[in-house]
N, CA, C and O atoms as a GROMACS GRO file, in nm:
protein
  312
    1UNK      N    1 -14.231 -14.522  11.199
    1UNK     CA    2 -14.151 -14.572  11.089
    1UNK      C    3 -14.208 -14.527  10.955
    1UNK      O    4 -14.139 -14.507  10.854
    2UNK      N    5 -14.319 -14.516  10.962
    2UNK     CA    6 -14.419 -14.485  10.806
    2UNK      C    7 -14.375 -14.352  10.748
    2UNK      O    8 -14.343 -14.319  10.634
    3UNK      N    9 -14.386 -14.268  10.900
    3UNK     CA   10 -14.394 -14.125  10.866
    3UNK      C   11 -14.214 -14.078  10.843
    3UNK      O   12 -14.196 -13.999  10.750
    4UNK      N   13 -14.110 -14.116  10.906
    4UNK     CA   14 -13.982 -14.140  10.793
    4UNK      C   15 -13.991 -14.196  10.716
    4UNK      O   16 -13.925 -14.141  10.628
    5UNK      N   17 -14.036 -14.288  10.679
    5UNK     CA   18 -14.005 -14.351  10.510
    5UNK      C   19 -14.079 -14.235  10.403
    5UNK      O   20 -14.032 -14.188  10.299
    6UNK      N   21 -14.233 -14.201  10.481
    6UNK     CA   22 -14.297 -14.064  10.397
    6UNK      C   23 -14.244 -13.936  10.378
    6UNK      O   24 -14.266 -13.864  10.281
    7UNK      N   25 -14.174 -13.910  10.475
    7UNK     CA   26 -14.076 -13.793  10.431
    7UNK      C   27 -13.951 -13.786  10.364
    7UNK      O   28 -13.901 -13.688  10.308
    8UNK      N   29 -13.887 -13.950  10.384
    8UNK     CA   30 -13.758 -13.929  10.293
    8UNK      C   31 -13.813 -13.940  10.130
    8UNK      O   32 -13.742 -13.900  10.038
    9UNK      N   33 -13.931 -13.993  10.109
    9UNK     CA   34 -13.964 -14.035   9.928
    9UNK      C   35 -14.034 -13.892   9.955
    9UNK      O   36 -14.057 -13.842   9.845
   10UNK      N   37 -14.074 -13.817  10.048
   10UNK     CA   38 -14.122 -13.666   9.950
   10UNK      C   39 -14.022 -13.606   9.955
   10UNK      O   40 -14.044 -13.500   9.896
   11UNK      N   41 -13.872 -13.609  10.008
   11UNK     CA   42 -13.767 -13.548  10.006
   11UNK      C   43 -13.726 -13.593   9.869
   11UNK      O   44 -13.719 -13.516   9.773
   12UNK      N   45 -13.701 -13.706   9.865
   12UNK     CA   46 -13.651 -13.741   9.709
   12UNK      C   47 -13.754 -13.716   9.590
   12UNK      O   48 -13.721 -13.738   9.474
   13UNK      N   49 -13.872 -13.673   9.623
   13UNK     CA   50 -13.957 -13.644   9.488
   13UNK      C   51 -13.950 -13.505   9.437
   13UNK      O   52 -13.958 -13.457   9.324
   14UNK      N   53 -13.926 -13.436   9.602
   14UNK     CA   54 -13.892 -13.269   9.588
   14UNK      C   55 -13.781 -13.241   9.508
   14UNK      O   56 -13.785 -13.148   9.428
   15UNK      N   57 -13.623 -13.355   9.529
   15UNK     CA   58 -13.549 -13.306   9.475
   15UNK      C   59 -13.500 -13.347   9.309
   15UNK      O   60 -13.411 -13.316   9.231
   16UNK      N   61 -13.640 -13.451   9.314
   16UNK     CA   62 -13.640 -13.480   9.110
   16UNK      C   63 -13.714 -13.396   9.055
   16UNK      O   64 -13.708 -13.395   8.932
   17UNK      N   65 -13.806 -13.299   9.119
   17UNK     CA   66 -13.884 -13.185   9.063
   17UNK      C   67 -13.792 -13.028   9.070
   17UNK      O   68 -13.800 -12.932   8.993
   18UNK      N   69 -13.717 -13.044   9.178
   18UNK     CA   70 -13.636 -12.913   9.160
   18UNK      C   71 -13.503 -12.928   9.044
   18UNK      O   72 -13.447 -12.822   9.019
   19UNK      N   73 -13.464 -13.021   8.991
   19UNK     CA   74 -13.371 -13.080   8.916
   19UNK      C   75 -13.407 -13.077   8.781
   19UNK      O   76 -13.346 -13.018   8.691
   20UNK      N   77 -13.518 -13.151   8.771
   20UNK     CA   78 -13.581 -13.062   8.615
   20UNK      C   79 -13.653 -12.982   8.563
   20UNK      O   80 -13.714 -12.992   8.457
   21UNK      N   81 -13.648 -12.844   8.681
   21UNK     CA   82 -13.704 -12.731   8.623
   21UNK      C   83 -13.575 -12.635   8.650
   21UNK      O   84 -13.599 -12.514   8.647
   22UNK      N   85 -13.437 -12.676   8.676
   22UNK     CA   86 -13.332 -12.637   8.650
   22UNK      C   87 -13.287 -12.539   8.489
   22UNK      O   88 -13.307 -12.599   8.383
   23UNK      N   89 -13.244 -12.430   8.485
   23UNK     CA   90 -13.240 -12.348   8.370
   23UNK      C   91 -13.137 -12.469   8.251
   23UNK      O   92 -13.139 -12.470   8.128
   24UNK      N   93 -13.047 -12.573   8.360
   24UNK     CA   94 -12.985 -12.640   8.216
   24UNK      C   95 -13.085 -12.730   8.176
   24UNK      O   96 -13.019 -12.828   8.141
   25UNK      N   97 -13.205 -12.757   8.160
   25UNK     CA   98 -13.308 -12.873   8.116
   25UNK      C   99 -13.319 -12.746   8.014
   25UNK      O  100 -13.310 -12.800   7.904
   26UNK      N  101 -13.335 -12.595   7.990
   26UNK     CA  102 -13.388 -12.553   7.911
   26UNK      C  103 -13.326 -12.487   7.796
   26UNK      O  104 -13.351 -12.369   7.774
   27UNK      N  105 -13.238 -12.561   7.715
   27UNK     CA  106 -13.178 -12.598   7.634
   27UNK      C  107 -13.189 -12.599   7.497
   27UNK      O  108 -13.106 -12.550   7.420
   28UNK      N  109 -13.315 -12.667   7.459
   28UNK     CA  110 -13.351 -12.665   7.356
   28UNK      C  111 -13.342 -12.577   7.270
   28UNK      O  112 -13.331 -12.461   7.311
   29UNK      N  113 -13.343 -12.601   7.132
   29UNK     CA  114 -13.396 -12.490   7.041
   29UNK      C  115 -13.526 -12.472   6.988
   29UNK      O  116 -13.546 -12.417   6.879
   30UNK      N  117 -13.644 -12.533   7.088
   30UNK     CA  118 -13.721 -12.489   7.067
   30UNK      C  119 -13.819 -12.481   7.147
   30UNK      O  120 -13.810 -12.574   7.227
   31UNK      N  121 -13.936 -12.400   7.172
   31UNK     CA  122 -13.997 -12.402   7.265
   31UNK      C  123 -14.162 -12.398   7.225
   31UNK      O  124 -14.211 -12.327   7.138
   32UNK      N  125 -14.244 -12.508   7.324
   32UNK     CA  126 -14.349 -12.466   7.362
   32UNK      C  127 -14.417 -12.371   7.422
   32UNK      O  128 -14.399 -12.351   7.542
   33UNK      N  129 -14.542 -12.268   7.322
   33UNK     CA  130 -14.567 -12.168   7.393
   33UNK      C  131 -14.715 -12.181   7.364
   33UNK      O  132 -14.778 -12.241   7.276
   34UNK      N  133 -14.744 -12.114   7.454
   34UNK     CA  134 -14.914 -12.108   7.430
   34UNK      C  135 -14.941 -12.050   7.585
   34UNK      O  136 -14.844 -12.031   7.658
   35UNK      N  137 -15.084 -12.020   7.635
   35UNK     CA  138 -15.178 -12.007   7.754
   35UNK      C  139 -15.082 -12.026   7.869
   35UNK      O  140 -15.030 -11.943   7.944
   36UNK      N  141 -15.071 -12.143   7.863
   36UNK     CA  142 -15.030 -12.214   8.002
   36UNK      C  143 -14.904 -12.234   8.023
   36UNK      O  144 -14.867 -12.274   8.133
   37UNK      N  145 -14.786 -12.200   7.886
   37UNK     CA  146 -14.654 -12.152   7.937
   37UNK      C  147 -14.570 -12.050   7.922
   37UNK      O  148 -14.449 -12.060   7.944
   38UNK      N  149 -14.645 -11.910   7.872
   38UNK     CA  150 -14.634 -11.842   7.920
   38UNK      C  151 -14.503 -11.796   7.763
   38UNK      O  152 -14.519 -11.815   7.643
   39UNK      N  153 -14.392 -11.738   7.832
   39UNK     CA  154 -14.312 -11.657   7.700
   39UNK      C  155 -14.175 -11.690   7.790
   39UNK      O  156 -14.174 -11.619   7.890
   40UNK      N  157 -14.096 -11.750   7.784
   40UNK     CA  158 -14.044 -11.797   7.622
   40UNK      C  159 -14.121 -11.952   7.616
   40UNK      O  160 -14.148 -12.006   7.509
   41UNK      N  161 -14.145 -12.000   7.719
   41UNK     CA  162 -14.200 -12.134   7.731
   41UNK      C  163 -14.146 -12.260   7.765
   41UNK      O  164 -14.032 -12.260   7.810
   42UNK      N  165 -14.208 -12.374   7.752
   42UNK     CA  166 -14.119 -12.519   7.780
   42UNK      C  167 -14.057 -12.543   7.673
   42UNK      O  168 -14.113 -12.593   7.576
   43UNK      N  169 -13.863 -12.492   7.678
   43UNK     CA  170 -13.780 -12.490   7.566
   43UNK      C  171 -13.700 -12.644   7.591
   43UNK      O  172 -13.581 -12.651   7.623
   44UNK      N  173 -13.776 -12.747   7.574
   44UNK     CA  174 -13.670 -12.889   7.601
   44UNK      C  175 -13.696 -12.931   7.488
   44UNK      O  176 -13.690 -13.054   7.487
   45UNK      N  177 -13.734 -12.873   7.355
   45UNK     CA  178 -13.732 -12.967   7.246
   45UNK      C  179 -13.610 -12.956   7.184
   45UNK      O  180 -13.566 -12.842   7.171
   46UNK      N  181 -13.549 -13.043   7.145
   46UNK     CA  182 -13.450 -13.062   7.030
   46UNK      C  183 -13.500 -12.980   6.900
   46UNK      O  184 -13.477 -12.864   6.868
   47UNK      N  185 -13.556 -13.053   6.853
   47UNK     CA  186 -13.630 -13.044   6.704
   47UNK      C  187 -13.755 -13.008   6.705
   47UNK      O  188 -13.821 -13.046   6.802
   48UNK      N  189 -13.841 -12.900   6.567
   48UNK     CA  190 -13.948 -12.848   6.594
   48UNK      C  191 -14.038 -12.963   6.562
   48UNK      O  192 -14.153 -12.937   6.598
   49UNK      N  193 -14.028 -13.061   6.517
   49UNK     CA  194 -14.116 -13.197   6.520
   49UNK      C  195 -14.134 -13.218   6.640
   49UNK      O  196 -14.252 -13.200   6.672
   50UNK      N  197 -14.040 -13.262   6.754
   50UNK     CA  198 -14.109 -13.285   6.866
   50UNK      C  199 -14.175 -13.184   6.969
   50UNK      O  200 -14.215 -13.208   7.083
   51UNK      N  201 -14.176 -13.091   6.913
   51UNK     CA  202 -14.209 -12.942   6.982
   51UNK      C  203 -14.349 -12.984   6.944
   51UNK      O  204 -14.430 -13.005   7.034
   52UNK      N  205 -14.401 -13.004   6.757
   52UNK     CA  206 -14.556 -12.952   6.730
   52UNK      C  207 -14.572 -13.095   6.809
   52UNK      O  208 -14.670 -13.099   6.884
   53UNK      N  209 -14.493 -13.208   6.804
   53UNK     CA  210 -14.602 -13.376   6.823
   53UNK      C  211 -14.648 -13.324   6.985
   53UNK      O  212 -14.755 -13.351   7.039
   54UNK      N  213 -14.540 -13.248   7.043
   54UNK     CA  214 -14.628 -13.223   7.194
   54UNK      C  215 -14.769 -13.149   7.200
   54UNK      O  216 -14.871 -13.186   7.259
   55UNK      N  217 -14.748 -13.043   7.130
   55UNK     CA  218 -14.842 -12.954   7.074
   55UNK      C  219 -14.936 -12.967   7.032
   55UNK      O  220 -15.029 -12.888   7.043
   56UNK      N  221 -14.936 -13.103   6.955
   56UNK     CA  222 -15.058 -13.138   6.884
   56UNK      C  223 -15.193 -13.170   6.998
   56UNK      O  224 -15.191 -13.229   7.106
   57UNK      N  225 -15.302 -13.108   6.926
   57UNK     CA  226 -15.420 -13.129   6.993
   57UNK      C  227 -15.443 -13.040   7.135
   57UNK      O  228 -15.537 -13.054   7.214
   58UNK      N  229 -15.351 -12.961   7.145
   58UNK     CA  230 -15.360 -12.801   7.207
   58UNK      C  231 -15.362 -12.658   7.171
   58UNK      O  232 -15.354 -12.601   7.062
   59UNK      N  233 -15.370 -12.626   7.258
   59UNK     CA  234 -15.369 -12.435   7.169
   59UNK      C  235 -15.262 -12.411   7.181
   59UNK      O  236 -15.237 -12.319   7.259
   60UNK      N  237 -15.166 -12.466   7.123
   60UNK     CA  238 -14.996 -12.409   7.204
   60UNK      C  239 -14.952 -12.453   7.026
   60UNK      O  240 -15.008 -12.524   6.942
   61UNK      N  241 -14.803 -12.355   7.026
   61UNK     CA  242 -14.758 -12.343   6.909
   61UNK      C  243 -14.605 -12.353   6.970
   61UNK      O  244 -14.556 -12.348   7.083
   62UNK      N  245 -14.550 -12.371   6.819
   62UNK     CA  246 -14.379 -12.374   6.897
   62UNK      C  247 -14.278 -12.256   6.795
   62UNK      O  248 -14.301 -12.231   6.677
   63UNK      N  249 -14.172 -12.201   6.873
   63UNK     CA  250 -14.109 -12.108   6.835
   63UNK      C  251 -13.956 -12.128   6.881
   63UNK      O  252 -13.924 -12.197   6.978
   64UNK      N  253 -13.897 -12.081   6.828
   64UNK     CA  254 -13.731 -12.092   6.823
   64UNK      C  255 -13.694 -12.035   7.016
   64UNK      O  256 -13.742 -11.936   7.070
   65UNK      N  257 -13.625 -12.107   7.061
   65UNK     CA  258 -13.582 -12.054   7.159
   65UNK      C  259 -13.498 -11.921   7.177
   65UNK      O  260 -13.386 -11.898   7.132
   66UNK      N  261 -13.574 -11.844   7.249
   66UNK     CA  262 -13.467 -11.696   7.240
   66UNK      C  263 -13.303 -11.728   7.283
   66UNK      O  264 -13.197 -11.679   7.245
   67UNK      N  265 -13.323 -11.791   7.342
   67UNK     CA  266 -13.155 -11.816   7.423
   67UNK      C  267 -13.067 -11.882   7.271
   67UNK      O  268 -12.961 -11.835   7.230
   68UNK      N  269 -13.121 -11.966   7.226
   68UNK     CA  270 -13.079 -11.965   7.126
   68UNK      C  271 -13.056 -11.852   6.967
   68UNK      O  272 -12.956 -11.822   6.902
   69UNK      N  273 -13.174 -11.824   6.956
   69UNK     CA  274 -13.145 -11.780   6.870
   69UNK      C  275 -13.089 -11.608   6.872
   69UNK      O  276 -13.068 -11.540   6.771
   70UNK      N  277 -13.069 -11.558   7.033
   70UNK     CA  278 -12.971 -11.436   7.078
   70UNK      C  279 -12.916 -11.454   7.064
   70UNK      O  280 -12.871 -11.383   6.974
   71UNK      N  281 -12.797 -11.581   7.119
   71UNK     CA  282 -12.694 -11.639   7.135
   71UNK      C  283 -12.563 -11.573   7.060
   71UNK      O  284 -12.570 -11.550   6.939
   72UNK      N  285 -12.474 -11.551   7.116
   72UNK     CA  286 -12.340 -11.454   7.056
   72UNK      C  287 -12.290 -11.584   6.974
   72UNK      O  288 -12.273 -11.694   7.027
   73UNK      N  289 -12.273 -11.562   6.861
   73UNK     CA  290 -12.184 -11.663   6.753
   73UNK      C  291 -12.041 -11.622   6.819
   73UNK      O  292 -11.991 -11.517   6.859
   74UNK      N  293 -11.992 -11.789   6.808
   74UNK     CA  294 -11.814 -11.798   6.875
   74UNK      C  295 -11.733 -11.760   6.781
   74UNK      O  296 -11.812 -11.758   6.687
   75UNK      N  297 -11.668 -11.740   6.753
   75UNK     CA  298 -11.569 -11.692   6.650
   75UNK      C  299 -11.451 -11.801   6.621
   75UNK      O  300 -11.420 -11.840   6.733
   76UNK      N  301 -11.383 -11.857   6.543
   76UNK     CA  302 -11.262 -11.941   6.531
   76UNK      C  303 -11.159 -11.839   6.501
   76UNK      O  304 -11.179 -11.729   6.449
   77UNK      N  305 -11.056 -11.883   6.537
   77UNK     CA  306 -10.936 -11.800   6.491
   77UNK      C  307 -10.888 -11.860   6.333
   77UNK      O  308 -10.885 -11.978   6.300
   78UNK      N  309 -10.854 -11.743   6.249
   78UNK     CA  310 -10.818 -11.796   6.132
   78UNK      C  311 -10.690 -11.792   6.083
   78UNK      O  312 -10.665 -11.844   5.974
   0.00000   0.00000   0.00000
């Protein structure tokens, strides 16, 4: 009985870890970069305030998300 109950909660932990490293979590316009994440980085910040408050007290810096700031401008019809 132990060892089903232990595999259905690592089934359900597997599938809250594959869920938020999903490309729509990475969103943001801005991203954590430094050492340990690499280029473009952990892009879930909204705002570059909460980008540096993560930042703070690491070697990591924050930068505009490329996805964003490539991004094709939409056009309106006029």
């Amino acid at each position: 009985m132990h060892r089903i109950l232990f595999a259905g909660m690592s089934a359900v932990a597997l599938l809250v870890v594959a869920a938020s490293l999903s490309p729509a979590s990475a969103a943001g316009r801005y991203c954590l970069q430094g050492r340990h994440w690499g280029h473009p980085g952990n892009c879930q910040f909204a705002t570059y305030s909460q980008c540096m408050a993560s930042a703070s007290g690491t070697n990591a810096t924050c930068g505009i998300n490329p996805r964003y700031a490539f991004a094709r401008q939409r056009r309106g019809y006029r």
